[in-house]
KEKE-3310 file (N, C-alpha, C; in steps of 0.2 Angstrom, whole numbers, plus 5000, padded with zeros to 4 digits):
npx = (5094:5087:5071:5066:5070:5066:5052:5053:5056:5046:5036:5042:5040:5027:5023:5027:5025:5010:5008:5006:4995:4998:5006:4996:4999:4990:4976:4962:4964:4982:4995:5007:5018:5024:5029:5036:5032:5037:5031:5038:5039:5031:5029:5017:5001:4992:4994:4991:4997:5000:4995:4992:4985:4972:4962:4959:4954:4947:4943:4937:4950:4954:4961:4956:4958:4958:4962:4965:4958:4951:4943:4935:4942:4952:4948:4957:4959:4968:4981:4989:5002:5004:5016:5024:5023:5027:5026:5025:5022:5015:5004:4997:4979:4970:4957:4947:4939:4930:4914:4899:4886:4878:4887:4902:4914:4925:4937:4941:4941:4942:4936:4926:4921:4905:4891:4893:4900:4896:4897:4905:4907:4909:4918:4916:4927:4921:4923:4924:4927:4922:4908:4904:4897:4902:4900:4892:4894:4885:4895:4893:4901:4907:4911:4900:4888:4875:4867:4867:4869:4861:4865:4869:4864:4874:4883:4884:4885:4882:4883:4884:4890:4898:4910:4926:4938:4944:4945:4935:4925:4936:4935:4929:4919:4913:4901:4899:4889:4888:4878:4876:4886:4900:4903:4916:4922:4940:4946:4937:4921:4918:4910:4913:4922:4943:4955:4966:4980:4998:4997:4986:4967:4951:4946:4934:4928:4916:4910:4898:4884:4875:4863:4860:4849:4843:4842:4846:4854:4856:4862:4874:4893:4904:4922:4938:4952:4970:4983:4994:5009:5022:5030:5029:5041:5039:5026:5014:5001:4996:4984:4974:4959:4961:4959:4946:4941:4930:4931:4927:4910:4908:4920:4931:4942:4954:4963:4975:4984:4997:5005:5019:5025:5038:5050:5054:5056:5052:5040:5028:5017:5011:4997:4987:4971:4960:4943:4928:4911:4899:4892:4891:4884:4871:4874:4868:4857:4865:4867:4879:4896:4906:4904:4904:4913:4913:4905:4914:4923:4931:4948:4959:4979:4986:4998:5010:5018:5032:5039:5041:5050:5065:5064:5059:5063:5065:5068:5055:5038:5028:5012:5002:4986:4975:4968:4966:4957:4966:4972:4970:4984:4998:5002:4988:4983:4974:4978:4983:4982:4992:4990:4999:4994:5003:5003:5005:5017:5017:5021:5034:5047:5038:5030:5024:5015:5016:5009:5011:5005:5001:4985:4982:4971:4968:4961:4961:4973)
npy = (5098:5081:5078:5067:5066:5077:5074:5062:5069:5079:5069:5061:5074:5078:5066:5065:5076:5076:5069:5054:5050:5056:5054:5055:5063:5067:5061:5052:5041:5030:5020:5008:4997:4983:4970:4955:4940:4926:4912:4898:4884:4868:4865:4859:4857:4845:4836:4846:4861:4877:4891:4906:4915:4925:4930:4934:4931:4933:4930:4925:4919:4913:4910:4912:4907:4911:4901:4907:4898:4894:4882:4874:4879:4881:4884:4888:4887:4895:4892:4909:4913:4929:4937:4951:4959:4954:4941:4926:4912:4904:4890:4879:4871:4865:4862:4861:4862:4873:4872:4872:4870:4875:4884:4885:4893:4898:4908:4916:4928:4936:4933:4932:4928:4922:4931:4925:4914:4905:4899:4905:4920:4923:4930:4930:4930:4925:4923:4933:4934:4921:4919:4918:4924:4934:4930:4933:4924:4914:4901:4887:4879:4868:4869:4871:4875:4888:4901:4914:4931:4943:4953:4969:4976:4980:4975:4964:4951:4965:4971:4993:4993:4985:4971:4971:4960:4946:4957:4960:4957:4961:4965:4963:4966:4963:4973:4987:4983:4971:4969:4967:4969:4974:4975:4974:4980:4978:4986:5000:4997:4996:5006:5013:5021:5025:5013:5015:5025:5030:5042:5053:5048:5049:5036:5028:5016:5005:5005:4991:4988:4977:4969:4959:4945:4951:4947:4958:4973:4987:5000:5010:5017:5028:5026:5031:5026:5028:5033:5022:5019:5017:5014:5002:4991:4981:4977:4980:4984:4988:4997:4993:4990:4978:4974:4977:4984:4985:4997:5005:5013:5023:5021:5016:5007:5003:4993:4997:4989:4992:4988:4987:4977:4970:4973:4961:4957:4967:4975:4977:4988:4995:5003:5009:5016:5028:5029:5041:5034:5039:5051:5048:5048:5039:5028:5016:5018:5022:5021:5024:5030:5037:5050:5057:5061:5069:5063:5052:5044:5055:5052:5047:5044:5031:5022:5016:5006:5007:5014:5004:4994:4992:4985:4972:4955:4949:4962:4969:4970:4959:4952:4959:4954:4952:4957:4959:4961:4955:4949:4960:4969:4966:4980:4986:4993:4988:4975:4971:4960:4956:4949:4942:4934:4925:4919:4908:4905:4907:4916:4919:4921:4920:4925:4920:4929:4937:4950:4961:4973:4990:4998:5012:5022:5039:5049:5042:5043)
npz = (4800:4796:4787:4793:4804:4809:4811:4820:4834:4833:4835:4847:4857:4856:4862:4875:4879:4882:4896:4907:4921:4937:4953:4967:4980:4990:4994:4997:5001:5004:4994:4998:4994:5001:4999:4987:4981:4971:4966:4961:4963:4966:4950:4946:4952:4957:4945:4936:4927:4934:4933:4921:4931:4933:4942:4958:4975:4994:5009:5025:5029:5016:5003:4984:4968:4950:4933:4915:4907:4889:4890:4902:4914:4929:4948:4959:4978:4989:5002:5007:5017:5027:5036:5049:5039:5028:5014:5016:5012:5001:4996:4986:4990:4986:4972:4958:4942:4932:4924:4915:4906:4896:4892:4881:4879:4887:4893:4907:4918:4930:4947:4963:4980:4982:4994:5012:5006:4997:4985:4969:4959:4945:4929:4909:4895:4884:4866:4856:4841:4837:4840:4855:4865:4880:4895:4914:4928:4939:4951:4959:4975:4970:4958:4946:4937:4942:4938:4926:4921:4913:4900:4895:4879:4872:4874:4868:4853:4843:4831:4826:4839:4849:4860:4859:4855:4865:4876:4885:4898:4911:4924:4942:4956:4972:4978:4992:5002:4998:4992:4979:4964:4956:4938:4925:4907:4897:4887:4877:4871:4852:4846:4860:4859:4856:4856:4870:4865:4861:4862:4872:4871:4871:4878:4884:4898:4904:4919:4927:4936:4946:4954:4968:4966:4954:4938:4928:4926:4934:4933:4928:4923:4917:4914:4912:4902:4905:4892:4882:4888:4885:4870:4859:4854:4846:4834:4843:4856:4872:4884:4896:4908:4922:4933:4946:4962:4975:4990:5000:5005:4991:4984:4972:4969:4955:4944:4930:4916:4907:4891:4880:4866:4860:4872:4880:4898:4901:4897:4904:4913:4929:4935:4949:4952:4960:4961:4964:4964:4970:4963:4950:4933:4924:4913:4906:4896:4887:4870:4864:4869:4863:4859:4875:4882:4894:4905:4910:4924:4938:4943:4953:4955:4965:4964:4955:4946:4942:4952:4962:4955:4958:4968:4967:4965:4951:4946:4937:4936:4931:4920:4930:4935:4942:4960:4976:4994:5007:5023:5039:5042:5051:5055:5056:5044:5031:5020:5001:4990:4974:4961:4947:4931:4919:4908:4903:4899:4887:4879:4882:4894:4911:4926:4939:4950:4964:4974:4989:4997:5004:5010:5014:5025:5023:5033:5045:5050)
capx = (5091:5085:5065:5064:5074:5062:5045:5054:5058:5043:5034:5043:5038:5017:5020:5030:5019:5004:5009:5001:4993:5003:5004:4990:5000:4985:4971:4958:4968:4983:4993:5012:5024:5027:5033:5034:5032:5038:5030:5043:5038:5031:5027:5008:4996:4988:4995:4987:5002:4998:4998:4985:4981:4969:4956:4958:4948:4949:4938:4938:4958:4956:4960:4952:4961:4954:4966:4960:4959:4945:4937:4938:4946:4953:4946:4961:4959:4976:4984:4994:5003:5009:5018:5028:5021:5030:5022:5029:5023:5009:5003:4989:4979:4963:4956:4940:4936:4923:4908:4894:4883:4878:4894:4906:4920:4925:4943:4939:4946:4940:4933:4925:4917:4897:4891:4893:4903:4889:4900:4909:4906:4916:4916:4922:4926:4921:4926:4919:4926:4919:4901:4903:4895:4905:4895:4893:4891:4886:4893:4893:4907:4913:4911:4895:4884:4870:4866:4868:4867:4857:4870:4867:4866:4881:4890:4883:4886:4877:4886:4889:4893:4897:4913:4932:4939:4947:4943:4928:4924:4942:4935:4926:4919:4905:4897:4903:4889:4887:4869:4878:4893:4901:4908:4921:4925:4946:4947:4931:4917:4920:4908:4912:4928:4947:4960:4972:4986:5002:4995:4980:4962:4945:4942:4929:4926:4909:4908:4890:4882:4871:4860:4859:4841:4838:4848:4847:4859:4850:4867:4882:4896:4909:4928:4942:4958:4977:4986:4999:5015:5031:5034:5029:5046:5035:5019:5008:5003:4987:4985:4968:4956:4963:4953:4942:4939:4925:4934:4920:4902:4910:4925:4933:4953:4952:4969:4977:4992:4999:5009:5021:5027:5047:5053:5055:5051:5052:5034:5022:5018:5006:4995:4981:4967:4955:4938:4921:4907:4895:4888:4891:4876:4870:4876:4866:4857:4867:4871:4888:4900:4908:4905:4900:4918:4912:4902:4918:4923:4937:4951:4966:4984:4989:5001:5014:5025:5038:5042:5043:5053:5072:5065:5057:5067:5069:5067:5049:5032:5024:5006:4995:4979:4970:4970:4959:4959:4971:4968:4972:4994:5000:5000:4981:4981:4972:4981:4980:4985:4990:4995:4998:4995:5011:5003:5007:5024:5016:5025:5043:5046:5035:5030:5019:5021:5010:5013:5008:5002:4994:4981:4979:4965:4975:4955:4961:4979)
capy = (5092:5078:5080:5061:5068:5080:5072:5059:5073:5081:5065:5064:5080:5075:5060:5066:5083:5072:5064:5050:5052:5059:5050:5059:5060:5070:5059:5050:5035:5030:5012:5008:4991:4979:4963:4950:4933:4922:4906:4895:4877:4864:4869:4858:4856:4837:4838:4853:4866:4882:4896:4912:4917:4929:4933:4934:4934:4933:4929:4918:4918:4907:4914:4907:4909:4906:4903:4911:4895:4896:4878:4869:4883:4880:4886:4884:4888:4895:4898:4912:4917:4935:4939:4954:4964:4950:4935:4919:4907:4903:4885:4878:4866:4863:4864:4862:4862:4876:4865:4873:4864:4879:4890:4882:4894:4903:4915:4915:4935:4936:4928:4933:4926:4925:4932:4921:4907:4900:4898:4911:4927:4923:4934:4927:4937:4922:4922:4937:4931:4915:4921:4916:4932:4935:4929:4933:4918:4911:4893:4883:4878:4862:4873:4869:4883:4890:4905:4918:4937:4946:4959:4974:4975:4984:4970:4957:4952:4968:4979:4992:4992:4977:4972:4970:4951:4947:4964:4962:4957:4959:4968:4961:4965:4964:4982:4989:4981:4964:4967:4966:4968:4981:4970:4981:4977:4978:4994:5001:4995:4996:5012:5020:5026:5021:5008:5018:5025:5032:5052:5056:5047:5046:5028:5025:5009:5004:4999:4989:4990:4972:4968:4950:4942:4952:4946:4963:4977:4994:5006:5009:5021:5027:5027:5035:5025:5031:5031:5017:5023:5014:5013:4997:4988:4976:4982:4979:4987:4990:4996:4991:4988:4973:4973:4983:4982:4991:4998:5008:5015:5027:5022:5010:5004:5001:4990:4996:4987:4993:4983:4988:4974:4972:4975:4957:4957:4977:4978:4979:4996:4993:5008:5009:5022:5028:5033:5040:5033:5043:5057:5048:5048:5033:5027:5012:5017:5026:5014:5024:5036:5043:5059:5057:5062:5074:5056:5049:5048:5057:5048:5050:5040:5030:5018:5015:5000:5010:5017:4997:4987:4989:4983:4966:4948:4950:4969:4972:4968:4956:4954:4959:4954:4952:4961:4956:4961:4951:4950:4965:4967:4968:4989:4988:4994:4983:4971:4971:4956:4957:4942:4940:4930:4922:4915:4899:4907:4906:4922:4920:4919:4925:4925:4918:4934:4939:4959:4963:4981:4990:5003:5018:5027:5047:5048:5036:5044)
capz = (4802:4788:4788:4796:4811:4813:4812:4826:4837:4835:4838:4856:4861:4855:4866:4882:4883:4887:4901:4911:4928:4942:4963:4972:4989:4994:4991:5004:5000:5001:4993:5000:4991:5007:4997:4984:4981:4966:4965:4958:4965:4962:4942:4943:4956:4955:4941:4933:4927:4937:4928:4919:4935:4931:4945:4966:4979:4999:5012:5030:5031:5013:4995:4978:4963:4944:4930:4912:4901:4889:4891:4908:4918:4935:4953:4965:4986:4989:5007:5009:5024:5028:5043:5049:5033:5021:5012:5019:5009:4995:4996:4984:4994:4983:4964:4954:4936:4930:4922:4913:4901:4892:4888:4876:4878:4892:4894:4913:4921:4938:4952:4968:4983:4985:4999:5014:5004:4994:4979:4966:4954:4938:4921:4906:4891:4878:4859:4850:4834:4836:4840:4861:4873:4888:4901:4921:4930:4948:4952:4967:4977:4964:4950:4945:4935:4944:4937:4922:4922:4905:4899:4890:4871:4870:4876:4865:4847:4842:4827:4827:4844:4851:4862:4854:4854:4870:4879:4888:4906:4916:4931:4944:4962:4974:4981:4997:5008:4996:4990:4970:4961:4946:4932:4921:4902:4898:4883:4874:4865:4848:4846:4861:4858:4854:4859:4871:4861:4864:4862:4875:4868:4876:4878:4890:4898:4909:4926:4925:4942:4945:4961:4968:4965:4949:4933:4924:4926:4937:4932:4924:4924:4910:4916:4905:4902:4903:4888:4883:4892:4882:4863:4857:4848:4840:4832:4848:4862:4877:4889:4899:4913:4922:4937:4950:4969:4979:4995:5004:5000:4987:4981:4968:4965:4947:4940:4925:4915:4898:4887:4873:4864:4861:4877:4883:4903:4905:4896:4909:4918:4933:4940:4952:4952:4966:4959:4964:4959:4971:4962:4943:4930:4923:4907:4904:4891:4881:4864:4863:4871:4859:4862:4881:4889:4900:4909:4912:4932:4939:4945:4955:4954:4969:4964:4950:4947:4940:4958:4964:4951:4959:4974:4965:4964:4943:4941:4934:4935:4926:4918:4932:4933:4949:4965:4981:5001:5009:5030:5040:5043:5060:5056:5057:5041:5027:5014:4996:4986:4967:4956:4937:4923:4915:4900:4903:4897:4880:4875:4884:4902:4914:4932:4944:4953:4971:4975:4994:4996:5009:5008:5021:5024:5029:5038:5051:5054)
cpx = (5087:5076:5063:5065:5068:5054:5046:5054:5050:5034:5033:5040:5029:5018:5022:5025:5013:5005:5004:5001:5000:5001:5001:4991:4992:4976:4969:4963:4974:4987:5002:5015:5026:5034:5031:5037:5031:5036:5032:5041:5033:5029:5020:5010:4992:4987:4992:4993:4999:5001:4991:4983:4978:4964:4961:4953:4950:4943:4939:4945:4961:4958:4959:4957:4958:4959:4960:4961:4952:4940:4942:4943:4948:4952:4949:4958:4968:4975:4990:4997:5007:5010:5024:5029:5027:5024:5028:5029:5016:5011:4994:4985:4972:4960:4950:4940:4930:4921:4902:4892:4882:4883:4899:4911:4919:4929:4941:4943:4945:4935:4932:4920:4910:4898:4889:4897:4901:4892:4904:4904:4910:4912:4921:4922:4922:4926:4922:4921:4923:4911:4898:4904:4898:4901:4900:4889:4891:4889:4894:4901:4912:4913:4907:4892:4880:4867:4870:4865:4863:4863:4866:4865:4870:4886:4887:4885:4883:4881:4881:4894:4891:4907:4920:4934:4945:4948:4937:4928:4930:4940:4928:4925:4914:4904:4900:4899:4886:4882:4870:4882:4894:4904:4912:4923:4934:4949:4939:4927:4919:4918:4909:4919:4937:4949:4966:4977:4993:5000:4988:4973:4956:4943:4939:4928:4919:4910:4901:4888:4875:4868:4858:4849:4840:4846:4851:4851:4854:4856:4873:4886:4900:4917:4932:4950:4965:4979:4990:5005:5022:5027:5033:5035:5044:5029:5013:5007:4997:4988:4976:4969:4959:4958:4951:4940:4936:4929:4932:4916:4903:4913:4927:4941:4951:4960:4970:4984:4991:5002:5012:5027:5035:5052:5055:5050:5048:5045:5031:5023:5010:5003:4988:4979:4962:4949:4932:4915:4899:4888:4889:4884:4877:4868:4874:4863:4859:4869:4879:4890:4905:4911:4901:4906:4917:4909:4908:4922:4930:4941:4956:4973:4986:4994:5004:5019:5032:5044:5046:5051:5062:5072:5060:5064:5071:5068:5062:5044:5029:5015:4999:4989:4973:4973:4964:4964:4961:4966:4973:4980:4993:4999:4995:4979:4977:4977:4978:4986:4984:4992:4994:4998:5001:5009:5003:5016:5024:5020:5031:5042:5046:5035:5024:5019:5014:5014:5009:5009:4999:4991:4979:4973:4968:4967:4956:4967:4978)
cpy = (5089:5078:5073:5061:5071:5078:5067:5063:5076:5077:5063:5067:5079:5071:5061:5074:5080:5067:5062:5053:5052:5054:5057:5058:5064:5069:5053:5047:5034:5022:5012:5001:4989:4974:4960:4945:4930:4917:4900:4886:4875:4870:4867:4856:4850:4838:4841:4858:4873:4889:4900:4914:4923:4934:4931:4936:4930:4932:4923:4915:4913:4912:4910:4912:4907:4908:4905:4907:4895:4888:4875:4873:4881:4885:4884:4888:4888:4899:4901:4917:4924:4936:4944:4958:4961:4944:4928:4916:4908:4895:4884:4874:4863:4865:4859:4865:4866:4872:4868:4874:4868:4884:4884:4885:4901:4910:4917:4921:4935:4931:4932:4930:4927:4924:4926:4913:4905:4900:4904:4913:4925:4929:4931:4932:4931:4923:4928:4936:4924:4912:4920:4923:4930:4935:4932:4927:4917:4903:4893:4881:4872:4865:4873:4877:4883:4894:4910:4925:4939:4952:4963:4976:4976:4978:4963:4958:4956:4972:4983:4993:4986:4974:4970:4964:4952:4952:4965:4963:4956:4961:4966:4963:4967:4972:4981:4985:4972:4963:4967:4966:4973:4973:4976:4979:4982:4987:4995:4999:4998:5003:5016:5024:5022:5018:5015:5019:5029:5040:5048:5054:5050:5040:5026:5019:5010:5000:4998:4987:4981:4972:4959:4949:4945:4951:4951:4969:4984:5001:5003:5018:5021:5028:5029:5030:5030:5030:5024:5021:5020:5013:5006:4996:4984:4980:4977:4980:4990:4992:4996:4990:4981:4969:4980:4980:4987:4991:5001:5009:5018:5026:5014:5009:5000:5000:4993:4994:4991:4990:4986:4981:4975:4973:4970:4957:4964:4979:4979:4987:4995:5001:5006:5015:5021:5033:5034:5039:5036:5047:5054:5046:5041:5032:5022:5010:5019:5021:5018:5029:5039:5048:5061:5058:5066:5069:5054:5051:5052:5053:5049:5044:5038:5026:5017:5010:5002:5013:5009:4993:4987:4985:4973:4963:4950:4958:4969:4970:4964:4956:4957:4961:4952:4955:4959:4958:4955:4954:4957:4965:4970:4975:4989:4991:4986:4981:4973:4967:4957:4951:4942:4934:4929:4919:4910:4901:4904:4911:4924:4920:4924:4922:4922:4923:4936:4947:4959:4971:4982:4997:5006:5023:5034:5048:5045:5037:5049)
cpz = (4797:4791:4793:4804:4814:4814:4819:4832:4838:4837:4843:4859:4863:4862:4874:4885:4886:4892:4905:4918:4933:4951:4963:4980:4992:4996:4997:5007:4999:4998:4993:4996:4998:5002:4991:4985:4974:4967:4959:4957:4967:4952:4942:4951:4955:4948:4935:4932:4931:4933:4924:4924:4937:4936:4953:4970:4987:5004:5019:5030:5023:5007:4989:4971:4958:4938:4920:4905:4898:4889:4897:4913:4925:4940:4958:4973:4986:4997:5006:5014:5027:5035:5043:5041:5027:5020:5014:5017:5004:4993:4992:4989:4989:4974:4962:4948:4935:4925:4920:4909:4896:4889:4886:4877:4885:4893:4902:4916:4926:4942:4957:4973:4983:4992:5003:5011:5000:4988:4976:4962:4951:4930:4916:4901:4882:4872:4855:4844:4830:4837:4847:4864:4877:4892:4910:4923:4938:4947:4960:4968:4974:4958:4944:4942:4938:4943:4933:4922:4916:4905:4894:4884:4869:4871:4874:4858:4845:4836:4827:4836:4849:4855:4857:4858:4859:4874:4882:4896:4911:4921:4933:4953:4965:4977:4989:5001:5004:4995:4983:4969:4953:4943:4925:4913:4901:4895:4882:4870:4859:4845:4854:4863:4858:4858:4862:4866:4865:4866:4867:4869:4873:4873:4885:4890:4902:4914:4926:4933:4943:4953:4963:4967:4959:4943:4929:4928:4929:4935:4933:4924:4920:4915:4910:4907:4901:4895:4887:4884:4888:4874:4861:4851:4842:4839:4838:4855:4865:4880:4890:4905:4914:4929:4941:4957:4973:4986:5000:5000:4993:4982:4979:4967:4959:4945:4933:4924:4908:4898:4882:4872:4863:4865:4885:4888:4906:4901:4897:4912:4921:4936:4943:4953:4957:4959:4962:4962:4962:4967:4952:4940:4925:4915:4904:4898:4885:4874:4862:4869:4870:4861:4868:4887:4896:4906:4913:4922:4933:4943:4949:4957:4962:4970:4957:4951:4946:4948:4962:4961:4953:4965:4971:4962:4956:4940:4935:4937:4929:4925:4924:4933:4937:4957:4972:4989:5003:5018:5031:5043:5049:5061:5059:5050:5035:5020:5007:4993:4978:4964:4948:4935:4918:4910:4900:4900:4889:4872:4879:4893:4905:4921:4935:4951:4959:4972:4984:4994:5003:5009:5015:5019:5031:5034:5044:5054:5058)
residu = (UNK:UNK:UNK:UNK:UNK:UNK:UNK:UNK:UNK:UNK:UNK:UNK:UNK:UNK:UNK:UNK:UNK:UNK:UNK:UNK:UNK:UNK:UNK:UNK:UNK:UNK:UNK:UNK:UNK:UNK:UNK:UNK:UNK:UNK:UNK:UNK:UNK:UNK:UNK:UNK:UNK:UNK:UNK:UNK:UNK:UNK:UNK:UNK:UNK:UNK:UNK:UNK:UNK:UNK:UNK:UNK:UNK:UNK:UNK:UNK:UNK:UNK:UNK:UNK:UNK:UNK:UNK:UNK:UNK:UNK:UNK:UNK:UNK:UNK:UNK:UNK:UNK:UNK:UNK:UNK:UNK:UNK:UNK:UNK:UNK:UNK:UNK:UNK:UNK:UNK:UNK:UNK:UNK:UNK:UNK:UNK:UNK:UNK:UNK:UNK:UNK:UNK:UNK:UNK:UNK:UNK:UNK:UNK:UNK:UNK:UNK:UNK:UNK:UNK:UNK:UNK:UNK:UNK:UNK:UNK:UNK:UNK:UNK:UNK:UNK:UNK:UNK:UNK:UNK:UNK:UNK:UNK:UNK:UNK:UNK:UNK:UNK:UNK:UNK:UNK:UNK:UNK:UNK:UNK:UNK:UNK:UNK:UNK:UNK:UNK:UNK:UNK:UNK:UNK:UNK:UNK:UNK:UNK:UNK:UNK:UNK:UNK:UNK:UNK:UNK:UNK:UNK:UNK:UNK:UNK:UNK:UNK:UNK:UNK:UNK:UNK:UNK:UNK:UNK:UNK:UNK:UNK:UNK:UNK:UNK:UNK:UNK:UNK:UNK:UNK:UNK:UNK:UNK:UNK:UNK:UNK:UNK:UNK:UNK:UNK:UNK:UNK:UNK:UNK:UNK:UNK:UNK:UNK:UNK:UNK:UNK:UNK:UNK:UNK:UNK:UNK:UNK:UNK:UNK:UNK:UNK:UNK:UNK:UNK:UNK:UNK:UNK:UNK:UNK:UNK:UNK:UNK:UNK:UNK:UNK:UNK:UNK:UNK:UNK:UNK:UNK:UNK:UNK:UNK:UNK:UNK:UNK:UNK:UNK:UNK:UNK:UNK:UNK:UNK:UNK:UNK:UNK:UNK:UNK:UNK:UNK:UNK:UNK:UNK:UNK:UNK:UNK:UNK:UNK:UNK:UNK:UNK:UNK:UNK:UNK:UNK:UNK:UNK:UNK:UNK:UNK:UNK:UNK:UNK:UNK:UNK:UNK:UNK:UNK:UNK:UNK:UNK:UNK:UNK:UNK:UNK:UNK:UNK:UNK:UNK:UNK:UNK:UNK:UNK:UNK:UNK:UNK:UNK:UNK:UNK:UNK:UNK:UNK:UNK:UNK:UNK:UNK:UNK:UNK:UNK:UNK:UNK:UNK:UNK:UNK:UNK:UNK:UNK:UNK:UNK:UNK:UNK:UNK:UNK:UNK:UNK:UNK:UNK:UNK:UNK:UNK:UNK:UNK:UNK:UNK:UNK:UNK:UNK:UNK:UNK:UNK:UNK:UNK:UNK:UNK:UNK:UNK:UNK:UNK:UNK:UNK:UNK:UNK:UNK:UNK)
# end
């Protein structure tokens, strides 16, 4: 065998011996595939193209969606109606222009309801090469700024740890009884550890822990990313935090997508994680974590896209990038909406894509 044979071959084996997380049928939680919905028509909304849809959120039978442009992002109200455990329809009916006088550049990744209505939670990831902090923002219900959080140091321009360019705040949601919110950046700070790769790393991310009324941060948690699961054909390839959703007093659904370039529309691969965040110690101020794997939560696998994709319209999943409680399905169990990010179909054709889910709790069987 020529030596080049053997270095691929034994390249394989490195890469398939460390295999990604396993389904946890035996876990508190578990998360079932009902339906999708392609959103094909119209293409614009008062005439707005519709498209990046990057954050969800649900609340009062209504949903809010934010797409992830970075100046002037849009804040649509979308209804969507499920019946007999499918989605019927997805109609926009409202939009709003985010507006604040202070931030120059946004990159807009989630959204979530403030308690009571009284406006939204947005996270942007800014421009870290252009010297724009990723901000946490409150506005009002026209899209009006009201309100800035103070972030970390770690998560400012700070070498040498400081966040990596387009990878900061993708995850977003408020605490189990809505007295705060985690906010989640996408891979790892620059110092605490690597970019997922194809072999087993430790790249921890931070769930950052906020409380309403005070703008500084009171705790934070380290999570550990999967590896990237497919071979980039082209030279480029993530996998990341994409969102986060508190589900009771304890427990978190943490979104990851990988991506390997090359692969046309087969290069998404979607997983959801259950974590607890109970008993984790508090990483706030550590300036790295590096060498702090042992911090990292434990996690367990409840969901893979790969199990879905012969039962979806074009056979895959596309970018998803938001995830939010839907109302509760005729079962009795609770909903969970996903919907991606098509780029604007900047890098080839994508989706406007809604995944309906439902989430059991085996406690309750």
């Amino acid at each position: 065998m020529k030596s080049y044979h053997i270095v691929a071959f034994l390249f394989s084996i490195l890469i398939y011996s460390c295999g990604t997380s396993k389904l946890d049928r035996s876990a508190v939680y578990q998360i079932n595939f009902l339906d999708e919905y392609v959103y094909e028509s119209p293409e614009s909304f008062k005439g707005i193209t519709i498209g990046g849809l990057s954050g969800i959120d649900y609340e009062d039978s209504k949903f809010v969606l934010i797409s992830d442009k970075s100046r002037s992002p849009e804040i649509y109200t979308v209804d969507i109606q499920i019946e007999k455990l499918k989605i019927k329809s997805v109609e926009f009916e409202n939009v709003v222009k985010l507006a604040c006088d202070e931030i120059e550049v946004f990159d807009t990744e989630s959204i979530r309801y403030l308690p009571q209505k009284s406006g939204y939670l947005i996270s942007t990831e800014g421009n870290i090469k252009k010297g724009n902090n990723p901000e946490i923002i409150e506005v009002n219900n026209n899209g009006v700024c009201k309100k800035t959080y103070h972030l970390p140091q770690h998560f400012k321009l700070n070498p040498p740890n400081q966040p990596r360019q387009n990878r900061v705040f993708e995850g977003l949601t408020l605490d189990h009884n809505e007295n705060g919110f985690w906010v989640a950046n996408e891979i790892p700070l620059e110092d605490d550890g690597r970019k997922p790769k194809l072999f087993n790393t430790n790249s921890p991310v931070r769930f950052t822990h906020y409380k309403f009324g005070n703008q500084d941060p009171d705790f934070q948690v380290s999570y550990d990313l999967d590896r990237l699961i497919k071979i980039p054909i082209l030279p480029f390839g993530v996998n990341g935090l994409t969102e986060i959703l508190q589900i009771d007093q304890n427990h978190l659904l943490v979104l990851e997508r990988s991506f390997s370039a090359g692969h046309k529309s087969k290069g998404n691969r979607i997983k959801i994680f259950l974590v607890n965040v109970s008993n984790a110690r508090n990483t706030l101020n550590l300036d790295s974590l590096k060498k702090q794997k042992a911090l990292n939560l434990d996690k367990v696998l409840l969901f893979d896209s790969k199990a879905i994709k012969d039962r979806l319209k074009f056979k895959f999943i596309d970018n998803i990038e938001g995830i939010t409680f839907g109302p509760v399905l005729s079962n009795g169990n609770k909903s969970l909406i996903l919907v991606s990010d098509n780029n604007f179909n900047a890098i080839g054709e994508q989706l406007n894509q809604f995944i309906l889910l439902e989430l059991i709790n085996s406690n309750s069987l």
